[in-house]
Backbone as CSV, one residue per row, in Angstrom:
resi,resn,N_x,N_y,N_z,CA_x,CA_y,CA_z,C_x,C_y,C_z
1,UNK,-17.959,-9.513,-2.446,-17.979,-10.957,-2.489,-19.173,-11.474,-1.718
2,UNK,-19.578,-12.368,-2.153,-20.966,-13.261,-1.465,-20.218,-14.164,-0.356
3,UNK,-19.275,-14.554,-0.649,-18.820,-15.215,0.366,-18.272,-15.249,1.331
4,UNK,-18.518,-15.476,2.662,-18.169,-14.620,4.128,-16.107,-15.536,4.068
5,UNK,-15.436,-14.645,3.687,-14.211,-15.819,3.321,-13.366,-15.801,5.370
6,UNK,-14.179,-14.935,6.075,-13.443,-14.994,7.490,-13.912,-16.526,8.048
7,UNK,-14.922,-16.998,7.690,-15.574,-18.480,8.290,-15.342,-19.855,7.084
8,UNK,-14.466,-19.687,6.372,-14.277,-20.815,5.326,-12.514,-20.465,5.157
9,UNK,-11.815,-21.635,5.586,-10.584,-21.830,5.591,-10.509,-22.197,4.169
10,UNK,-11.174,-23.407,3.460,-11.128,-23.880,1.964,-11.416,-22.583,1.279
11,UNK,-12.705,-22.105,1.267,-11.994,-20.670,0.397,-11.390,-19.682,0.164
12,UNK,-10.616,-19.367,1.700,-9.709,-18.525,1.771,-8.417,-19.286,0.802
13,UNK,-7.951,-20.459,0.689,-7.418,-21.572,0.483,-7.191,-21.249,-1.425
14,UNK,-8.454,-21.833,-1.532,-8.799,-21.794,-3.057,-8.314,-20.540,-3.512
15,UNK,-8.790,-19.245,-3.467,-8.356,-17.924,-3.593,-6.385,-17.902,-3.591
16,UNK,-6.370,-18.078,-2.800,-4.741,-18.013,-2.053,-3.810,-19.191,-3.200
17,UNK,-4.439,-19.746,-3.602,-3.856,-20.817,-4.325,-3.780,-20.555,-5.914
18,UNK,-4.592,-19.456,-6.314,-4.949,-19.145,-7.716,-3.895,-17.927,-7.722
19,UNK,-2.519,-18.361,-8.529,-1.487,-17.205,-9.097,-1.960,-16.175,-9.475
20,UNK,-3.309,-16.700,-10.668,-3.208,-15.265,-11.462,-4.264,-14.043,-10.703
21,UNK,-5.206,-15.037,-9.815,-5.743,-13.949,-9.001,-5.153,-13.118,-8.335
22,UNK,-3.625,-13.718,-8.008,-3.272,-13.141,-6.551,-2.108,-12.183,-7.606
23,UNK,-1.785,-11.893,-8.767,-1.172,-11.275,-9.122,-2.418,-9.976,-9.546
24,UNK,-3.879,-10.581,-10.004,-4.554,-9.235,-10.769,-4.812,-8.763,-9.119
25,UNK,-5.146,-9.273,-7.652,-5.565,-8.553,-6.511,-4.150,-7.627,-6.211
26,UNK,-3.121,-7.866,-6.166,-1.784,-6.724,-6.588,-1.902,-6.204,-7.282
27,UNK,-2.266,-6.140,-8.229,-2.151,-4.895,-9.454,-3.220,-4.004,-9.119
28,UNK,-4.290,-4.579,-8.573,-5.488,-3.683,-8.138,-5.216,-2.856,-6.764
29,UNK,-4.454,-3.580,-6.016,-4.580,-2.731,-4.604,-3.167,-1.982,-4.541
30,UNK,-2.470,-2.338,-5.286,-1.115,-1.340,-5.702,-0.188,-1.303,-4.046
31,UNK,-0.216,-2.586,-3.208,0.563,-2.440,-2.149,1.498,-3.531,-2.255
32,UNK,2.439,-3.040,-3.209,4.216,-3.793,-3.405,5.048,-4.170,-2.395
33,UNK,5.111,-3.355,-1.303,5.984,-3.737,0.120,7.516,-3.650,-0.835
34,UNK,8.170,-4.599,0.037,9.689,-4.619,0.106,10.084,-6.122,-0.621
35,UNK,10.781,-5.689,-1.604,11.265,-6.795,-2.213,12.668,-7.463,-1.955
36,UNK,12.170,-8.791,-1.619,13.068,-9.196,-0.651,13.118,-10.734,-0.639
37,UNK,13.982,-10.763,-1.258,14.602,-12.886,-1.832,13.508,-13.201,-3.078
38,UNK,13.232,-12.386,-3.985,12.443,-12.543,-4.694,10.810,-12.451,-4.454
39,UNK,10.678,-11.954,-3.599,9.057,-11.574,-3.557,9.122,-10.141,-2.178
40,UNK,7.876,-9.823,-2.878,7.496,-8.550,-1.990,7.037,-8.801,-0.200
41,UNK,7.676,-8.489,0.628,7.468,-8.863,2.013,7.125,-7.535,2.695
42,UNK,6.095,-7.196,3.552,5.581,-6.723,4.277,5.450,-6.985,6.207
43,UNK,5.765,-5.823,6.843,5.626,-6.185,8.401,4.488,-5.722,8.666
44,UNK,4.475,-6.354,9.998,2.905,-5.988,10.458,2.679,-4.576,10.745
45,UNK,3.977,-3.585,11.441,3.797,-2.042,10.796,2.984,-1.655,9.951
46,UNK,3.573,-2.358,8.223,3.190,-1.623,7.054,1.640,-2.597,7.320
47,UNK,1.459,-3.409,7.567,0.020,-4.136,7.491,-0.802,-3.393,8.290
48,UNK,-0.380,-3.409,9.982,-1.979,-2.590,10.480,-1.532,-0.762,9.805
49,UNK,-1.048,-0.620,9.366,-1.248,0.859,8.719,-1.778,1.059,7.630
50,UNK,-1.827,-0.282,6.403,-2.575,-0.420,5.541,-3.971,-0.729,5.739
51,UNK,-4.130,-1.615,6.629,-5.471,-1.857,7.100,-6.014,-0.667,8.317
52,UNK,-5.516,-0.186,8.527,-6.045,0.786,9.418,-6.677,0.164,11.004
53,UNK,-5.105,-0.756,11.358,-5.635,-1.562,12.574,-4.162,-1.001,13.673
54,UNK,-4.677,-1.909,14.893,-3.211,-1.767,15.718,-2.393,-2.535,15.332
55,UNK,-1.484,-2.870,15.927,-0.295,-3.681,15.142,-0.507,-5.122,15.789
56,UNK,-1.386,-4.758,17.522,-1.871,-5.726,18.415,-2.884,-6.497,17.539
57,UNK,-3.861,-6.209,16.805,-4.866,-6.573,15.995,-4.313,-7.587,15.050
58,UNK,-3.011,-7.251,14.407,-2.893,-8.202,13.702,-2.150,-9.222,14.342
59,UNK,-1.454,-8.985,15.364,-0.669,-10.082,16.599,-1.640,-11.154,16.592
60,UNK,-2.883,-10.568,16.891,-3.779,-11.289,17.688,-4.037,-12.810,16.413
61,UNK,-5.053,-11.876,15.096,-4.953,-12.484,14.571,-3.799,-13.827,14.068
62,UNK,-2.494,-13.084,13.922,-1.481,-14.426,14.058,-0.999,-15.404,15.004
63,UNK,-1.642,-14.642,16.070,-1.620,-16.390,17.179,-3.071,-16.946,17.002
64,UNK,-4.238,-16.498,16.661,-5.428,-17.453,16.416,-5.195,-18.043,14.957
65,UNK,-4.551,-17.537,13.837,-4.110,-18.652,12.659,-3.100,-18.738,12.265
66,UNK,-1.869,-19.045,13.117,-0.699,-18.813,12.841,-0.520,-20.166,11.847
67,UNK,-0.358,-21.333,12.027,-0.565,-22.501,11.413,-1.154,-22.027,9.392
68,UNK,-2.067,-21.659,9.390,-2.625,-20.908,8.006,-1.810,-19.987,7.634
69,UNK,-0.962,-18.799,8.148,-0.961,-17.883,7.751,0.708,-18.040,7.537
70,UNK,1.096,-19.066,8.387,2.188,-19.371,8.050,2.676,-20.277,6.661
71,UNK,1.835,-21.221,6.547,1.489,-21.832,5.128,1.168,-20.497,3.799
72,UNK,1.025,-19.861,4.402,0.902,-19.249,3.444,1.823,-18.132,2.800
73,UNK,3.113,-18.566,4.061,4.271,-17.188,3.475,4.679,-16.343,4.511
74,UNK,3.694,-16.758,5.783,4.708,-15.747,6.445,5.519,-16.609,7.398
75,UNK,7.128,-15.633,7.452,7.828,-15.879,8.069,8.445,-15.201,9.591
76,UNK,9.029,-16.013,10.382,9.351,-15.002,11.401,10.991,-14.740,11.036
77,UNK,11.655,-13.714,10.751,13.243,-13.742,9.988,14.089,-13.843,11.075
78,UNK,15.361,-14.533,10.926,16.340,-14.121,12.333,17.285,-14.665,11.682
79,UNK,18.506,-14.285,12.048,20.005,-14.663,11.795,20.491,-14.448,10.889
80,UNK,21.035,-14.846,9.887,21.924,-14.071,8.423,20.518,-13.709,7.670
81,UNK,19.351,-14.231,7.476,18.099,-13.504,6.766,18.131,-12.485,7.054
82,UNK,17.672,-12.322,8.538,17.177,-11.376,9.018,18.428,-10.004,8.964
83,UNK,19.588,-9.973,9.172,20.987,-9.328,9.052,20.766,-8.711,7.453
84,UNK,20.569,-9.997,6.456,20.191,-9.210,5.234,19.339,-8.565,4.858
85,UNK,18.033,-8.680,5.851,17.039,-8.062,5.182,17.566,-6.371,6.255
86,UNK,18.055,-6.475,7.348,18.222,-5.353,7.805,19.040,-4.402,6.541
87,UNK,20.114,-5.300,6.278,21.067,-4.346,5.234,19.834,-3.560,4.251
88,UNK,19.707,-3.953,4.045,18.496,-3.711,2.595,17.325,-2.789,3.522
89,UNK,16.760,-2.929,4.179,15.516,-2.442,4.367,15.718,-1.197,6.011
90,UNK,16.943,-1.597,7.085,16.743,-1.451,8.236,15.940,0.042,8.278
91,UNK,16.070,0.973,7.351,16.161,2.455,7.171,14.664,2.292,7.477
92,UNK,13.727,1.292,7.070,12.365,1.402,6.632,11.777,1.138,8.061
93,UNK,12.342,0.411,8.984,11.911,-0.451,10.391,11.938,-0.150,11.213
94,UNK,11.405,0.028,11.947,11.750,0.709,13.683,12.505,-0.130,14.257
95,UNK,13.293,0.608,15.018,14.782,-0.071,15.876,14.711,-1.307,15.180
96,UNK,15.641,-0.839,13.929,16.288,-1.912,13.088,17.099,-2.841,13.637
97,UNK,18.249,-1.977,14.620,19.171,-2.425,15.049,19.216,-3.846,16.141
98,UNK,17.839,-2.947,17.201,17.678,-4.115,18.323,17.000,-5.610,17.932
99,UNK,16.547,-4.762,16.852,15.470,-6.339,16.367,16.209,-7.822,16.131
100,UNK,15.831,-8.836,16.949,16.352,-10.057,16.359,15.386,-10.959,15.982
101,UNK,14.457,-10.923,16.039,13.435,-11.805,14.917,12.105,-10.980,14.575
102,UNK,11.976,-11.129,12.990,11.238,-9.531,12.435,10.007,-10.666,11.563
103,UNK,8.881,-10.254,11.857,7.921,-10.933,11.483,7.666,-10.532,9.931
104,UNK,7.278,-11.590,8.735,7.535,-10.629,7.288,6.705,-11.624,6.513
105,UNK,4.970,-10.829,6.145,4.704,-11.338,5.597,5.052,-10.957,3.568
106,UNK,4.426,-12.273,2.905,4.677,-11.885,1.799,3.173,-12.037,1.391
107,UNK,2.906,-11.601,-0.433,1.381,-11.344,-0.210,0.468,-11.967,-0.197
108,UNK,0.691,-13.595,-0.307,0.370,-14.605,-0.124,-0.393,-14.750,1.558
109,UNK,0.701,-14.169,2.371,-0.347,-14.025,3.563,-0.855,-13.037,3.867
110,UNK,-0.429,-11.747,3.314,-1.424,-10.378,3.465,-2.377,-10.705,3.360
111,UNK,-2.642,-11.228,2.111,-4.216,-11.851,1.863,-4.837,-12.136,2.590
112,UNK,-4.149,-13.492,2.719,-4.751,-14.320,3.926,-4.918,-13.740,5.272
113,UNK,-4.255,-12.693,5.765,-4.764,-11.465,6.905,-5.826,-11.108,7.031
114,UNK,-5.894,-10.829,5.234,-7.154,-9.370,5.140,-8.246,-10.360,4.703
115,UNK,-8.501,-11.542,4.594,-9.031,-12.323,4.552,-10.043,-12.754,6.324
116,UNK,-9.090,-12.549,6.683,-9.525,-13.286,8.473,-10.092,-11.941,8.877
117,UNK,-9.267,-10.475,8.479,-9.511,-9.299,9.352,-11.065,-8.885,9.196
118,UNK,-11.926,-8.897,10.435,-13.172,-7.939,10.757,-13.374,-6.837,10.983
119,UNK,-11.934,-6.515,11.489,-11.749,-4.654,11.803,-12.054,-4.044,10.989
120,UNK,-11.459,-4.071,9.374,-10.838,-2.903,8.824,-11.733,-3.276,7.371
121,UNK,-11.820,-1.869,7.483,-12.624,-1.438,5.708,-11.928,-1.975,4.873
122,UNK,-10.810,-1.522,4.925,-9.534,-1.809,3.808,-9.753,-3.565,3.380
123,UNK,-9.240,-3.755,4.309,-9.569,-5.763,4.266,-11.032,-5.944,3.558
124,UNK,-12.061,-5.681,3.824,-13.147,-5.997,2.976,-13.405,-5.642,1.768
């Protein structure tokens, strides 16, 4: 891409907003995650392991655009969500059990991650 999309919020925006892109950039990068209330949701686990970051790396990133990245799908889960998504998924999560609010993006904000991320090959 010509366009530096880590320094332009509007085109990270524009991108993020176009369905059919964001269905052909899934079909291309083949990372489905966990399907879950009707769309595929991902933790920051499966994210800095896809991107080949710490898990701190992407923390970081979500307190400098949490506001964006939250608009864009991600959620923090807790209480009967979060209980259901354990039923369904806990096997996949580290200390399923202790967890009471489980950060879960969907790919709407992966994007928008790998969009902001400078670390990682993968993201570019």
């Amino acid at each position: 891409m010509d366009k530096d999309l880590t320094n332009s919020g509007i085109e990270r925006q524009n991108i993020l907003n176009n369905k059919y892109a964001l269905r052909r950039i899934q079909e291309y990068i083949g990372f489905e995650g966990m399907l879950f209330e009707g769309e595929y949701r991902f933790t920051k686990k499966m994210l800095a392991d896809f991107f080949q970051v710490d898990t701190s790396t992407i923390e970081r990133y979500l307190s400098a655009y949490e506001t964006e990245i939250k608009h864009n799908g991600y959620i923090l889960s807790r209480g009967k969500q979060l209980k259901e998504f354990k039923l369904q998924f806990g096997h996949l999560i580290d200390k399923a059990t202790k967890t009471t609010a489980l950060g879960l993006f969907n790919f709407r904000s992966f994007l928008n991650l790998a969009m902001l991320l400078k670390e990682s090959e993968n993201a570019q």
